[in-house]
N, C-alpha and C positions, 0 to 999 in steps of 0.2 A: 402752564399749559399741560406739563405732563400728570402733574397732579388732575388736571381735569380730565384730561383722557382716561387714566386710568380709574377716575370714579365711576365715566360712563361704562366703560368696559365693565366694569363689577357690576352695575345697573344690567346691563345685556345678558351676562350672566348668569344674575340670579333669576330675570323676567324669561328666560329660557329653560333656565332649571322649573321654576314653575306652571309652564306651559308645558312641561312634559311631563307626562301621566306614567304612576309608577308601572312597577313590572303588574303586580297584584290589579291594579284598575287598567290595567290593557285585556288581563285577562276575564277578570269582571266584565269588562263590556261586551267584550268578546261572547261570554257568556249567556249574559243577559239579551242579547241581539237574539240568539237561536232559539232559549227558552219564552221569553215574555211570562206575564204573570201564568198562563197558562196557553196549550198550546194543542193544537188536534191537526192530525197528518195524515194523509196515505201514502202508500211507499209502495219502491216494487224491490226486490233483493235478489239482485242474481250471482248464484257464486260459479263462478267458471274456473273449471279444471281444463286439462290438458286434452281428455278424450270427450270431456261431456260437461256440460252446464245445466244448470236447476235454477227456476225462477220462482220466487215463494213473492205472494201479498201478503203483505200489513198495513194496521192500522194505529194509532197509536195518540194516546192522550198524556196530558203531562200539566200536574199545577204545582208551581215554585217547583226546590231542590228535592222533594219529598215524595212526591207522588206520582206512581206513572202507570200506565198500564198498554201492552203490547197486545195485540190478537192476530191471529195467521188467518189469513182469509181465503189463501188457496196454497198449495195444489191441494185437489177434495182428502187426500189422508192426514193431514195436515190441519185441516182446516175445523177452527175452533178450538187450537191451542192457543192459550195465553198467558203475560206473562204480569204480576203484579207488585209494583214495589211501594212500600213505605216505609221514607225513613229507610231504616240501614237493614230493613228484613225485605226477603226476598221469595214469593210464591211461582210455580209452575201449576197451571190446570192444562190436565192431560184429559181430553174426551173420552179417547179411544181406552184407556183403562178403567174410566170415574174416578180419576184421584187426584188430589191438590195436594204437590211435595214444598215444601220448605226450602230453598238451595243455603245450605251451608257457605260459608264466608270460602272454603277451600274448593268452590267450584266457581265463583267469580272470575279465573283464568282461563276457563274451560271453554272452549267451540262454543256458540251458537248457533242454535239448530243445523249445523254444521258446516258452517262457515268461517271464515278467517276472521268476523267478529270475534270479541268475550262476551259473557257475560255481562260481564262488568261493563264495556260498550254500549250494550242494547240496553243497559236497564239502567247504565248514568249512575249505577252502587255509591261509588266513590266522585269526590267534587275536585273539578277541578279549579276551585276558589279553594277554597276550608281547605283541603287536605293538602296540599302541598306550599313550600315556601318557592316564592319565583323571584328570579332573578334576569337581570336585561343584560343578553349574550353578545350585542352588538346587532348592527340591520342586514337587509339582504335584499333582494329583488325574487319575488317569487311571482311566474307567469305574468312579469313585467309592473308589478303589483309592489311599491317599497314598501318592507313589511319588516316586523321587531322580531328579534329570534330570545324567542326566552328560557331560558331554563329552570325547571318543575323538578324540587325534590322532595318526597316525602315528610311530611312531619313527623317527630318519631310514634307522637300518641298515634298517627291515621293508621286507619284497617286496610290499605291499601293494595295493589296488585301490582304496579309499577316501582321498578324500583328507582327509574327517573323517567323523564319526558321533555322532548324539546318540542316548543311549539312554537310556529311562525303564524305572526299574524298580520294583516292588513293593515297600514298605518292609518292611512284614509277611512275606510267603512267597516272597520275592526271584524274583518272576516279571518276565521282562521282558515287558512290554506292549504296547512303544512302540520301533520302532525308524525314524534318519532316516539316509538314506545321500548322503552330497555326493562331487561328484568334487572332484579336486586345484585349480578354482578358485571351489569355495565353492556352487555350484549342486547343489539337489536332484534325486536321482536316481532314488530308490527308497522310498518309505514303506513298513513290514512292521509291521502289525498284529499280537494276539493276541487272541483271544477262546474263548469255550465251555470257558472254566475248569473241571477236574477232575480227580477222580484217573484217571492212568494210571500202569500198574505201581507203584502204592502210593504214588504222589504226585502233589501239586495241581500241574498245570500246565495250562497252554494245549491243545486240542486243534484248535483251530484257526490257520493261521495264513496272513493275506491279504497281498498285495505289489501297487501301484498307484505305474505308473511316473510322474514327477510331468509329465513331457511329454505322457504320453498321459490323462488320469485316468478315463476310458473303459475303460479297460482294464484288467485285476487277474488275478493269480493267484491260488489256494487250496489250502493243504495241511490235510488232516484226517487227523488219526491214528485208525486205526483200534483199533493194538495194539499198547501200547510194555512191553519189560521190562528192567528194568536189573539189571547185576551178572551178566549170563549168558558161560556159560564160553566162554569165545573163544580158541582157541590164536594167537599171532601169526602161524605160515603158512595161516590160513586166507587170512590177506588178502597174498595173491599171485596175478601175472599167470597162471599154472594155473589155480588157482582161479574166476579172472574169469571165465574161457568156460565153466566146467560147473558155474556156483554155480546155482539151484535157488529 
């Protein structure tokens, strides 16, 4: 009898070890939920400081890891900057100058459009599949939500900006909820919330999403989607520097 228990036990086991999805496919899905093959949004972005707040629109299209492109649609001084990525290069079109800069790898950390975003945030530079090795930190309850706490460290090859990451994410509807951002020696840099859960373009995700720099905590940014739809047709030369100055 004990021999038999203990085979089932090893049976239970291993059908549980199986049944649970590594750290790397928690994050993947995670992933893949937000982007789809391809993906088109509006958004509003408000960054609130202490004496005054600034609301900027965007827009914004995205096919696979590669390609993405941002455009500011208001406030009028503002509007008709965009931003265009492929791949690991990075463009700015500025109207108000006539110029399209190139951002260097060393401005990836840097504000956006001057917010508690990066860079690296708004334009998705770096993956959080590919670039870093994940690890499953144990579970947690976030906004009553049980969810996988994982920890994200760099690979040594990746061009990265973090120098770790812990993410929490949904066990159930693999929403990340919870994200922590550290620089290369271990201090926090960035907290990114998720909240106002629901469907956009046919799936449950976050429509809201808050950023609170941990130096400043006074301070935060907010994205709300207004209108996201995934799987829309996107030829690969939309997202070219042509395109950057007359996109719409």
């Amino acid at each position: 009898m004990y021999s038999i228990s203990l085979k089932l036990l090893l049976v239970i086991l291993v059908l549980l070890l199986q049944s649970q999805p590594s750290a790397r496919e928690i994050v993947q899905r995670a992933d893949d939920k937000v982007r789809g093959k391809s993906n088109q949004g509006e958004m509003v972005m408000r960054i609130v400081r202490p004496t005054w707040q600034r609301e900027i629109g965007l827009k914004s299209w995205q096919k696979g890891k590669d390609l993405g492109m941002i455009l500011i649609t208001s406030p009028a001084r503002d509007k008709g900057t965009a931003f265009l990525k492929r791949k690991r290069e990075v463009w700015n079109w500025q109207p108000s100058i006539d110029r399209t800069i190139k951002l260097p790898p060393s401005m990836m950390l840097q504000s956006w459009m001057g917010s508690d975003f990066t860079n690296d945030d708004l334009v998705k530079e770096s993956s959080m599949v590919e670039d870093y090795e994940h690890t499953l930190a144990g579970d947690t309850v976030i906004d009553g939500r049980p969810s996988y706490k994982i920890m994200m460290t760099p690979k040594e090859e990746a061009a990265v900006v973090w120098g770790k990451v812990i993410n929490y994410i949904d066990k159930k509807d693999y929403l990340q909820l919870l994200v922590r951002f550290y620089d290369e020696d271990g201090e926090l840099v960035n907290t990114m919330k998720a909240s106002d859960i629901r469907m956009l373009g046919g799936r449950l995700l976050p429509a809201r999403l808050e950023v609170t720099p941990a130096d400043n905590p006074r301070n935060r940014t907010i994205i709300e989607y207004r209108q996201l739809a995934f799987d829309v047709p996107l030829e690969d030369g939309f997202f070219s520097i042509q395109n950057l100055k007359r996109i719409k």
